[in-house]
C-alpha positions in Angstrom: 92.3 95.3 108.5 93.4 92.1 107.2 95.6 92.1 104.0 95.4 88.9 101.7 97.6 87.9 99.1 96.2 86.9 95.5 98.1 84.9 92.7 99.6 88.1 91.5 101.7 89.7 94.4 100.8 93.3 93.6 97.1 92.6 93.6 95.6 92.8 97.5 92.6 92.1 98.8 91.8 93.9 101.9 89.1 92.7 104.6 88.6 96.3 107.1 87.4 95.1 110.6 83.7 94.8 110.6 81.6 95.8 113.5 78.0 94.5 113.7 75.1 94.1 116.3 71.7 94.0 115.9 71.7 98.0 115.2 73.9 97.2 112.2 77.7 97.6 111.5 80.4 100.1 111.7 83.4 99.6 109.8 86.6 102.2 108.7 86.5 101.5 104.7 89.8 103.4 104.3 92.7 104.4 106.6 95.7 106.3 104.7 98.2 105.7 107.1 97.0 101.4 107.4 96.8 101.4 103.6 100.4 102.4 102.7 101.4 100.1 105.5 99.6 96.9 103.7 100.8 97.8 100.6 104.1 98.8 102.0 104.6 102.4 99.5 103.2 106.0 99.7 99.6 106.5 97.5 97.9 109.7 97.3 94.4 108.8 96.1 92.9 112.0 94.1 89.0 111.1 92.7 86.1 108.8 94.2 84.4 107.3 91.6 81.1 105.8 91.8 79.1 103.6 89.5 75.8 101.7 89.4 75.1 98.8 86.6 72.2 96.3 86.8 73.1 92.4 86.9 74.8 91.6 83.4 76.9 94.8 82.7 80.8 94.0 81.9 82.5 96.8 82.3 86.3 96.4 81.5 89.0 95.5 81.0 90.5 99.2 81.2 93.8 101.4 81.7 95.0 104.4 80.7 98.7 104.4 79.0 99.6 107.6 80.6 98.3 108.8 83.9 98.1 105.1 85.0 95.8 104.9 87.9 95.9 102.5 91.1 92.5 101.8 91.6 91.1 100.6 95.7 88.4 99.4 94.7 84.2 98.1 96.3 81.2 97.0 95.9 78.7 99.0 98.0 75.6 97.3 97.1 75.0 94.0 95.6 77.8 92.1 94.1 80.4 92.1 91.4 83.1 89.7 90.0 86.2 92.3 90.3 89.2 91.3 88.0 93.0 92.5 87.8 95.1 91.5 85.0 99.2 92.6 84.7 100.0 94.3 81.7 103.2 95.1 82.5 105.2 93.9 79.9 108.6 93.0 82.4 106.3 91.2 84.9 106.9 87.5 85.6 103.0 87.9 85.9 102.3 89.7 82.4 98.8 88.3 81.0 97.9 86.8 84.5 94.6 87.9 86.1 93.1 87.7 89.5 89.6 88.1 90.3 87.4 88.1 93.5 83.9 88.5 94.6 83.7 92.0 96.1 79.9 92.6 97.6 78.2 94.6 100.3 77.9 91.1 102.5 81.8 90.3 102.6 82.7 94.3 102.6 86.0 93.6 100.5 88.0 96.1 98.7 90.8 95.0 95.6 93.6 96.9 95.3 94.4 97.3 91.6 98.0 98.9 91.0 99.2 101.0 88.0 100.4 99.0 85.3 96.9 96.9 85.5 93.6 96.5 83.2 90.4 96.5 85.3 86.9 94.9 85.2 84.0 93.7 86.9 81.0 91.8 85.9 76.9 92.6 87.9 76.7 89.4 89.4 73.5 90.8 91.7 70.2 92.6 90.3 72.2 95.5 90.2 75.3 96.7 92.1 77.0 100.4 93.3 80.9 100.1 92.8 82.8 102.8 94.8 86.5 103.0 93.7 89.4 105.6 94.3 92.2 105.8 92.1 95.2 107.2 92.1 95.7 109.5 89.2 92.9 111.4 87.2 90.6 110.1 84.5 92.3 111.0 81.4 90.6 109.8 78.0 93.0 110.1 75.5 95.1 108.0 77.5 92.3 104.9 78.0 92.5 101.6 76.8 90.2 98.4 76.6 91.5 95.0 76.3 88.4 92.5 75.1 86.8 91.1 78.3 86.9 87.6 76.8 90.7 87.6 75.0 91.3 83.6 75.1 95.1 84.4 75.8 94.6 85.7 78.9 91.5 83.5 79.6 89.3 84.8 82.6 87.0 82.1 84.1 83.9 84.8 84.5 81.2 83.2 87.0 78.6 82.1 84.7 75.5 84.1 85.5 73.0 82.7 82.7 73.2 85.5 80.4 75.5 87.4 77.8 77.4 90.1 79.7 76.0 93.7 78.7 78.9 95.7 77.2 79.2 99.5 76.4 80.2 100.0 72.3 83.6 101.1 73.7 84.1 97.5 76.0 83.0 95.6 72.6 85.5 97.1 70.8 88.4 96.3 72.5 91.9 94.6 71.4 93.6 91.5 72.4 96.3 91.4 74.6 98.7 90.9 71.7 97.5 93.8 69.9 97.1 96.1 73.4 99.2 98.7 74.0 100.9 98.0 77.4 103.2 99.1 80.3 106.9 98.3 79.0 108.9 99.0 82.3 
């Protein structure tokens, strides 16, 4: 696999070795042993998630406050604009975001680390996201910061329509007012 930096050191994006002929392709999407060696520490994924949205849906920015989940995360089918932004308070990062195509054509997967708020936006008809994370879904610990706060200032890929948003995405905080990761 081939491990690429982004803007925000903790953030990976990881490219598996692709095998294709004119059969189709063949690749590994997740090694245990090559993971914890890209991202040089010990991770013990414990839920698969899977999700399918049409072209439009937002979903993000979220986190849980306790139980905080690394998220390895890919798009399937179709294509989304995957976003990372540091929330931990100490980081030299804090409020910074990263964000990458992930689709089923260029087969990359985002690493998200604990300590993040997570989002994609539908940029094909529709889209099947496929992440696994490192802790378990725990409600009363989930956040939302606004998918548009102007202090942290994602450039979304314009895609010639308001983003679709559950209630709970619509109702999220600011950054200033968002409860976040203090160490």
């Amino acid at each position: 696999m081939n491990v690429i930096q982004t803007e925000i050191p903790d953030v990976l994006i990881i490219e598996p070795k692709v095998f294709g002929d004119a059969r189709g392709f063949f690749y590994e999407s997740f090694n245990q042993r090559a993971f914890e060696e890209a991202i040089g520490s010990k991770v013990d994924f414990v839920q698969d998630n899977h999700s399918r949205s049409s072209k439009g849906v937002l979903r993000g920015l979220h986190y849980q406050v306790q139980q905080a989940q690394g998220k390895l995360v890919r798009a399937v089918r179709g294509a989304v604009f995957d976003v990372a932004v540091d929330i931990r308070k100490s980081s030299a990062t804090f409020g910074k975001w990263v964000g990458v195509e992930l689709s089923e054509d260029n087969h990359r997967q985002l690493w998200v680390p604990p300590g993040f708020a997570h989002g994609f936006l539908v940029l094909s008809d529709s889209a099947d996201f496929l992440y696994k994370t490192t802790n378990y879904y725990a409600p009363a610990h989930e956040r939302c910061i606004l998918w548009n706060d102007s202090d942290i200032a994602i450039t979304w890929p314009d895609i010639a329509m308001e983003p679709t948003l559950s209630s709970k995405d619509a109702a999220g905080v600011t950054l200033d007012g968002a409860e976040v990761f203090i160490a």
